[in-house]
C-alpha positions as CSV (number, residue, x, y, z in Angstrom):
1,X,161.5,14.0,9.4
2,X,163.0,12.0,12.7
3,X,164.7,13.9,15.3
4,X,168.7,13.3,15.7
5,X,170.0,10.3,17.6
6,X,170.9,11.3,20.9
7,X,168.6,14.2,21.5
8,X,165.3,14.5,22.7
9,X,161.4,15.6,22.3
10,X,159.5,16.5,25.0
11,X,155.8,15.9,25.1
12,X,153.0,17.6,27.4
13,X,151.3,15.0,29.4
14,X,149.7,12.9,28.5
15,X,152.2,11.4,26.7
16,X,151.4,9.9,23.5
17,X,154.0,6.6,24.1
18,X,155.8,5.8,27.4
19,X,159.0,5.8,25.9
20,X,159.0,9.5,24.9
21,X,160.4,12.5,27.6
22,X,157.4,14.4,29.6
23,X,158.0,18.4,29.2
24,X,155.9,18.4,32.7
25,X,158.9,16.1,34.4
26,X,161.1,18.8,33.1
27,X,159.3,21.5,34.2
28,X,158.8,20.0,37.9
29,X,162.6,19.6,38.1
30,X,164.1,22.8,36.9
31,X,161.0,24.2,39.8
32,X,162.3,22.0,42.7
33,X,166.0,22.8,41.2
34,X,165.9,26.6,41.1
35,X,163.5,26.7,44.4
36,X,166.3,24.9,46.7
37,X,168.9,26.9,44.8
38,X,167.4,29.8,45.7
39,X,166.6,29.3,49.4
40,X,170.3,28.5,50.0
41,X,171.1,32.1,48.5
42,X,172.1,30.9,45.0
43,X,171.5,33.3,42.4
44,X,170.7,31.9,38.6
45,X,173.5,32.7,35.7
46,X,173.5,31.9,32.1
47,X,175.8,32.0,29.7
48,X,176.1,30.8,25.5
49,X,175.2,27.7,24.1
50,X,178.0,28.5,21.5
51,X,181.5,28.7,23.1
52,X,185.4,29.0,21.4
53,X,186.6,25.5,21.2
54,X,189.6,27.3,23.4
55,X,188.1,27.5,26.4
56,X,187.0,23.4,26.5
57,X,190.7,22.4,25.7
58,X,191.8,24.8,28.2
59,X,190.5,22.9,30.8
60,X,190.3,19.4,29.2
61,X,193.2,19.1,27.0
62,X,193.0,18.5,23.3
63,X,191.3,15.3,23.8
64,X,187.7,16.7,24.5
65,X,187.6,17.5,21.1
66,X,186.6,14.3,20.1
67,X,183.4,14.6,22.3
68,X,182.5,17.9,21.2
69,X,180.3,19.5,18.2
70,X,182.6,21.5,17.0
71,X,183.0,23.5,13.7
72,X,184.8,26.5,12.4
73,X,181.9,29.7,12.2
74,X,181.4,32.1,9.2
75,X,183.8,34.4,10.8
76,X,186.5,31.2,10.2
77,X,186.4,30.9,14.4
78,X,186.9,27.3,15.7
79,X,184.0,27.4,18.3
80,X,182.1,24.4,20.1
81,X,178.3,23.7,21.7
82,X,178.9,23.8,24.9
83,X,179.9,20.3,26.6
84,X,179.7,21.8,30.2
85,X,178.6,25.1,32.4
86,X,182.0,24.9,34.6
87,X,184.1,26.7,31.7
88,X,182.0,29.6,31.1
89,X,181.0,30.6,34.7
90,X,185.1,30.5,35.1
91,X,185.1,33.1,32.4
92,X,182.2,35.1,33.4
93,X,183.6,35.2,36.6
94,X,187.2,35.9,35.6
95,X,185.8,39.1,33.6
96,X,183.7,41.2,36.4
97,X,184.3,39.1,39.3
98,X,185.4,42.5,41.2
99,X,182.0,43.4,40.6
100,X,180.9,41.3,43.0
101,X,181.3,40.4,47.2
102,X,182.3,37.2,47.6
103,X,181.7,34.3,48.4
104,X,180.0,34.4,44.7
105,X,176.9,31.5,45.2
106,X,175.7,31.2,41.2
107,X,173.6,28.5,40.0
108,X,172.4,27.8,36.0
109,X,170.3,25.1,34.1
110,X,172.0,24.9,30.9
111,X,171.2,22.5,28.1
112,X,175.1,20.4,27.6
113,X,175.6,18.7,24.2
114,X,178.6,15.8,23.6
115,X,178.9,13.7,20.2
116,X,180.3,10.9,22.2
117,X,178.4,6.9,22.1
118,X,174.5,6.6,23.8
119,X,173.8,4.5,26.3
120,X,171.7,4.0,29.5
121,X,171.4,7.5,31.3
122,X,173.5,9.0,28.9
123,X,172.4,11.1,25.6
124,X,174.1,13.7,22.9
125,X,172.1,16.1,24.6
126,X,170.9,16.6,28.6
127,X,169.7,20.0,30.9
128,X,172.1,19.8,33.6
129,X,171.8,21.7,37.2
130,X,174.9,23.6,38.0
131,X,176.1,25.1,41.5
132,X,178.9,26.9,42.5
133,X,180.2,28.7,45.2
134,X,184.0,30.6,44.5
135,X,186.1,32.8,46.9
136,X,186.0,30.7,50.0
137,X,188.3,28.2,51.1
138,X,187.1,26.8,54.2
139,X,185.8,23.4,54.3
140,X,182.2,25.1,55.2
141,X,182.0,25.8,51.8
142,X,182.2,22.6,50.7
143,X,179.9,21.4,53.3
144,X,177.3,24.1,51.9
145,X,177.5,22.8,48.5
146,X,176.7,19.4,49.6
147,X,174.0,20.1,51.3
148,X,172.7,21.8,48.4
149,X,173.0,18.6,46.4
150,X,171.2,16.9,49.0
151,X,168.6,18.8,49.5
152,X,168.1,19.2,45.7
153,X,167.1,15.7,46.1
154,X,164.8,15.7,49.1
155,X,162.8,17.9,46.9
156,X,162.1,15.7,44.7
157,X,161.2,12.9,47.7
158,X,164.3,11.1,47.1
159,X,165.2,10.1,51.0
160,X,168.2,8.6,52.4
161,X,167.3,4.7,51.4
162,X,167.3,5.8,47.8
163,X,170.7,7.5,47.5
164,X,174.3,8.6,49.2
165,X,176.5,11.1,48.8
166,X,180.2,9.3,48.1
167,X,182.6,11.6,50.0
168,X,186.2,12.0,48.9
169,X,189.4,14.0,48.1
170,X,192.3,15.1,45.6
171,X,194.3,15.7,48.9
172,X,194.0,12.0,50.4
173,X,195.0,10.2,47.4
174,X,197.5,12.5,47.0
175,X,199.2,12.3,50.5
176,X,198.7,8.5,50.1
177,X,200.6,8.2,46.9
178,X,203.9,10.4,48.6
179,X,204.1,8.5,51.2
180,X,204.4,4.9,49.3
181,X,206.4,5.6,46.6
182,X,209.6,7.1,45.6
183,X,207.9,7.9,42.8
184,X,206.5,11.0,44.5
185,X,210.2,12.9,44.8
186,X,211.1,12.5,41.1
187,X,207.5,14.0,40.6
188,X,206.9,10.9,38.6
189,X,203.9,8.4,38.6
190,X,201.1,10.2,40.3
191,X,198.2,10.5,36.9
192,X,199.1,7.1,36.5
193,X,198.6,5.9,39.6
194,X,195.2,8.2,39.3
195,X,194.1,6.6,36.5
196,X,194.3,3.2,37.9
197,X,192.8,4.3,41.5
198,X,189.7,5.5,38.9
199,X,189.0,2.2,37.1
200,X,189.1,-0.3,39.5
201,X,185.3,-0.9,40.1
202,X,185.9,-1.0,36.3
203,X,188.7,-2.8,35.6
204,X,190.0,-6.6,36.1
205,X,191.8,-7.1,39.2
206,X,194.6,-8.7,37.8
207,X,195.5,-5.7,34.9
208,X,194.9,-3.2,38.3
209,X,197.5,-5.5,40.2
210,X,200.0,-5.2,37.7
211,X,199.7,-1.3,36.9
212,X,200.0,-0.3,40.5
213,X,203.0,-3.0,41.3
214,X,204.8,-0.9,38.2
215,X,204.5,2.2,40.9
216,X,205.3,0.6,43.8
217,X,201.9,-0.3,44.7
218,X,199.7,-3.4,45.6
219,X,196.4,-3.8,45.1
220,X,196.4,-4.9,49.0
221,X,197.3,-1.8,49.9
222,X,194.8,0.9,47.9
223,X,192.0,-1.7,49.3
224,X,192.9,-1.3,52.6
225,X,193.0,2.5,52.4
226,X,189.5,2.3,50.7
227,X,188.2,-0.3,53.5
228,X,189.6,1.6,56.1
229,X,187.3,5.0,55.1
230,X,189.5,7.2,57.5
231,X,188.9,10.4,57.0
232,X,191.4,13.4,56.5
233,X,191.1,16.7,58.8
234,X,188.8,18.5,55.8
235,X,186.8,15.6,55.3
236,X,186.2,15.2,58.8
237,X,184.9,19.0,59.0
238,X,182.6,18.4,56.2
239,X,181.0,15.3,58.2
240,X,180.2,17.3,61.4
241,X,179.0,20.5,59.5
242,X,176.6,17.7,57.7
243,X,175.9,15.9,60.6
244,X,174.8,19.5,62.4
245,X,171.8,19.9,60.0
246,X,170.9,16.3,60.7
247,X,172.1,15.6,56.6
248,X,174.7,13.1,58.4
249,X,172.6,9.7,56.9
250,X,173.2,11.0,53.0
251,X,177.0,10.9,53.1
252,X,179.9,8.4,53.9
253,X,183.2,8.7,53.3
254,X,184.4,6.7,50.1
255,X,187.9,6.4,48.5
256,X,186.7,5.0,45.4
257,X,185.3,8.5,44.4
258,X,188.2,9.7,42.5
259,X,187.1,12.1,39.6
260,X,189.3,14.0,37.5
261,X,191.9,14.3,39.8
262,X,194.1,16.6,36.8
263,X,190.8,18.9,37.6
264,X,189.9,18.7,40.7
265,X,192.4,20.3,43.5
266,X,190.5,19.0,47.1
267,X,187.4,17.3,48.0
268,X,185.2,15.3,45.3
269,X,181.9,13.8,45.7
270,X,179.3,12.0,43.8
271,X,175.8,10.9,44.7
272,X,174.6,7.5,43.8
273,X,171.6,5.3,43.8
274,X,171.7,3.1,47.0
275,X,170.1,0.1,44.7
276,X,173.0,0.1,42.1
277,X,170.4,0.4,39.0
278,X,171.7,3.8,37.6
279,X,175.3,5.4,36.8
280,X,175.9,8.6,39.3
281,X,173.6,11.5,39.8
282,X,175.7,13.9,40.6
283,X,178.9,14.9,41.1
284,X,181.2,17.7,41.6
285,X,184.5,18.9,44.1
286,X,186.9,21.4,44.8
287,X,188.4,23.0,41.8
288,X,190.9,25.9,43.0
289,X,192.5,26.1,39.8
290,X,190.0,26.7,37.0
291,X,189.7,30.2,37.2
292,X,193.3,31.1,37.2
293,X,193.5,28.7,34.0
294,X,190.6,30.6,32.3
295,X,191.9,34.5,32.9
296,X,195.6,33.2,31.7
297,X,196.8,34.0,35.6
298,X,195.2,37.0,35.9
299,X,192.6,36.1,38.7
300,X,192.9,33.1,41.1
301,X,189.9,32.5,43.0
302,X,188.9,29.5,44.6
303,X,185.9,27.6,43.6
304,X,183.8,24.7,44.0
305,X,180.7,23.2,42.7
306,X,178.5,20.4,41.4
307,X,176.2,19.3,38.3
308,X,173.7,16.8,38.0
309,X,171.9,15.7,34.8
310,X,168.2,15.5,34.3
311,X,168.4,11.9,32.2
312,X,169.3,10.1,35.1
313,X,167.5,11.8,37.7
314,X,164.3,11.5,35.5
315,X,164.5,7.6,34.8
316,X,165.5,7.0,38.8
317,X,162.4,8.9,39.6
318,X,159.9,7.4,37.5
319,X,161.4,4.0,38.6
320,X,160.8,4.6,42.2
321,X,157.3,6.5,41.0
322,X,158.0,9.7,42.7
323,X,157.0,11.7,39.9
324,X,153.4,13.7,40.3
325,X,150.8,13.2,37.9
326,X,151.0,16.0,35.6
327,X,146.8,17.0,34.4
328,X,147.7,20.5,32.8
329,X,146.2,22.3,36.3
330,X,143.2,23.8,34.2
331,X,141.4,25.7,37.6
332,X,138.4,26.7,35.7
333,X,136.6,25.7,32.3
334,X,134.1,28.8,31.8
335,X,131.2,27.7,29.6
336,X,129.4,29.7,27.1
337,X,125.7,28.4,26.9
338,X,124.2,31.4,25.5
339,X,126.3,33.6,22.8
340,X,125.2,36.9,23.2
341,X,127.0,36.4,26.2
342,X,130.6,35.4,24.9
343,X,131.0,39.0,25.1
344,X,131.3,39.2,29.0
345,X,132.2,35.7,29.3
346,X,135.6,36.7,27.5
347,X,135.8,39.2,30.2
348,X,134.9,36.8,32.8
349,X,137.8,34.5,31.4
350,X,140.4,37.8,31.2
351,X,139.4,38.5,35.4
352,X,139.8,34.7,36.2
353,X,143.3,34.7,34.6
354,X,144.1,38.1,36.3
355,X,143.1,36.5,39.1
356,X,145.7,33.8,38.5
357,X,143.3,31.0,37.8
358,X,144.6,28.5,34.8
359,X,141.1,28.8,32.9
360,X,140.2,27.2,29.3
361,X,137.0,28.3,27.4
362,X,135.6,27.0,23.9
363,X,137.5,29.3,21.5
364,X,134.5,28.6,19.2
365,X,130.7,27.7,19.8
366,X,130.2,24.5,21.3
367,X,127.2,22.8,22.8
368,X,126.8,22.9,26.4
369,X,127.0,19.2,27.5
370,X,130.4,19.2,24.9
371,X,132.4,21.8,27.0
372,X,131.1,20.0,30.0
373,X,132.5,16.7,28.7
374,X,136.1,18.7,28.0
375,X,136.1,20.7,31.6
376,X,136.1,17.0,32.6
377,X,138.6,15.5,29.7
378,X,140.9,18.8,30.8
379,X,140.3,17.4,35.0
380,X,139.5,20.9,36.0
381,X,138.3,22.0,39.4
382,X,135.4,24.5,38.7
383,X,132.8,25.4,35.6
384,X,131.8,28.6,35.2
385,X,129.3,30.0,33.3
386,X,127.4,33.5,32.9
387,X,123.6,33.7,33.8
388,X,121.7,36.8,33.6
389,X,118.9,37.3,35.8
390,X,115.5,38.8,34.7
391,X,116.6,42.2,36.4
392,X,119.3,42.2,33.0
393,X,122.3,41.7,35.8
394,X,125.1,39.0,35.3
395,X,125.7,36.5,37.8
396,X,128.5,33.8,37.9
397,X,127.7,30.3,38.8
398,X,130.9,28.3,39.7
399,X,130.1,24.3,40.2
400,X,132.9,22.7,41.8
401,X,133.1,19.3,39.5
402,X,134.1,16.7,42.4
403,X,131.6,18.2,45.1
404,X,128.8,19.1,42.2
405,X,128.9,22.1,44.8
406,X,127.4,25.6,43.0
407,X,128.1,29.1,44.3
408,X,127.1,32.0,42.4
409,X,128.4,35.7,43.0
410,X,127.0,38.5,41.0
411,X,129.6,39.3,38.2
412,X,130.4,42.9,39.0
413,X,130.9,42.2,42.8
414,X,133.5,39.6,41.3
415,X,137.0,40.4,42.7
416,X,140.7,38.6,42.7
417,X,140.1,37.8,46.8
418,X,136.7,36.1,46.3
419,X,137.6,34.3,42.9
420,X,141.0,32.9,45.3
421,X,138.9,31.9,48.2
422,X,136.4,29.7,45.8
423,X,139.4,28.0,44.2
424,X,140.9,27.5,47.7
425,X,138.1,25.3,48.6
């Protein structure tokens, strides 16, 4: 049996090929993920995997359904795997948001699924990092949430020669596009004009010429605007509020940023790889409107947020070889050499873990010199191993396996702070 195209096994290290997924990587992001979440005052959320098809096409239009795994349940409901966090937290939030002060700071690590064509850094199947922050307007909000992003990747030793934060905005483009075209008072024009603005790092010159001329555009023109980098008054509050924690070398202002401008209602961002190898990071924005969508009018908060995928981030950190070695971080291996005592050297392995040492043991007998060899195999710190003196009382001999250092403390005299202190060594 072979796993579905598009999704993914993960292996404990060592990994038994180089091109299969390391569950350690995983583990060491979702840590670094949910330990800067939580020091900026986020609070984790989840929600189901299993969704109505609704509340995508809500927010997305009909269209999404063609990237979704969808079906029609037992209960003859038309429901969908989840293809992003954003739509539930609007409807958690929409539902008890009362029960809460605001500004709400909710973060999640939810596994997103979308049948849509693999290629690089993109899979049927990816753990995602969501943040969001709703009930706050002020541009210190958005500030906040870029930060966050930011410092998500300082965590992970990513510095400001391997990636920038691409700053832009709903609003710019928007007061850009009424002021050259006439387009603007017939209400006419304006997702067209977006969708053009979106591919042109994509998209011939010559076809992005002749779209925006159609709505009284030139090419000429946009580039300027993008060249030009001037920021708007939001934007420019965002800068300095970066720039005040010292974050000011992670972000630059960048009109080619454009998102889902149909979604997004203010600021967008992204964060890129400064050598061009990967697709984005991250991204995320203001998106003022969602919630009000979600609860059919019946609360309108505003919200903002990001997400950033774990394929990408994985493959750009093993490329620049800022992932740790992952060993399992066996502390102790305690070997039985004599099996009347297995006994008490279960009890010394039950204290160790108490203690909150990661401890192994041979779960069967074993000869000494072949639990040796596997304390070593397992790159553990310390042996230890029962010895009872001719008075009939149990000692402990630890033997620190890079220093061939030996301590021994008499087992009953054996207590969390000691067993702590040794491994501190």
């Amino acid at each position: 049996m072979e796993r579905l195209p598009g999704f993914r096994d993960f292996y404990p290290e060592p990994l038994p090929t180089p091109d299969v997924w390391s569950a350690d990587a995983r583990t060491y992001l979702f840590d670094t993920w949910r330990a800067t979440a939580r020091r900026y005052g986020f609070r984790e959320y989840d929600g189901p995997p299993l969704e109505s098809l609704e509340l995508f096409t809500a927010k997305s239009g009909a269209e999404i359904v063609g990237q979704l795994y969808n079906f029609t349940d037992k209960g003859e409901r038309a429901v969908a795997l989840r293809p992003e966090m954003t739509p539930t937290l609007a409807r958690m939030i929409a539902a008890h948001e009362r029960n809460y002060k605001k500004p709400i700071k909710w973060f999640a690590i939810p596994q997103l699924f979308r049948y849509e064509r693999q290629q690089k850094g993109r899979l049927r199947e990816h753990f995602q990092l969501n943040c969001d922050l709703l009930g706050e307007t002020d541009p210190a909000a958005d500030a906040e949430i870029v930060a966050l992003l930011i410092d998500c990747l300082r965590g992970l030793r990513l510095t400001s020669e391997d990636f920038v934060i691409r700053l832009s905005s709903r609003n710019a483009w928007q007061e850009f596009f009424q002021r050259g075209t006439r387009n603007a008072e017939r209400g006419t024009g304006e997702y067209e004009f977006y969708q053009v603005i979106d591919k042109l790092e994509r998209e011939d010159a010559a076809v992005s010429e002749q779209k925006l001329q159609a709505l009284g555009f030139s090419l000429v023109q946009v580039k300027d605007f993008i060249a030009a980098a001037k920021p708007t008054e939001e934007l420019q509050n965002i800068l300095d509020n970066l720039a005040a924690r010292g974050l000011a070398d992670f972000v630059k202002i960048d009109y080619n940023v454009i998102r889902g401008l149909a979604y997004y209602t203010g600021p967008v961002f992204e964060a890129f790889d400064k050598k061009g190898e990967f697709r984005a990071i991250a991204g995320g924005g203001r998106y003022d409107n969602l919630v009000k969508l979600v609860s059919g009018g019946k609360v309108n908060l505003p919200a903002l947020g990001f997400g950033m995928g774990d394929v990408v981030l994985l493959e750009l950190l093993k490329v620049r070889g800022l992932l740790p070695k992952f060993d399992g971080g066996v502390e102790v291996v305690v070997v039985v050499e004599d099996e009347t005592l297995r006994a008490d050297s279960l009890k010394l392995v039950q204290q160790l873990r108490e203690s909150g040492a990661v401890v192994e043991y041979s779960l069967t007998p074993a000869k000494p010199d072949k639990q040796f060899k596997r304390a070593l195999e397992l790159k553990a710190a310390f042996t230890a191993k029962l010895e009872r003196s001719t008075g009939g009382a149990l000692a402990v001999k630890f033997k620190n396996l890079q220093t061939r250092e030996e301590t021994v403390l008499a087992f009953a005299a054996l207590t969390r702070q000691t067993v702590c202190g040794l491994l501190a060594k």
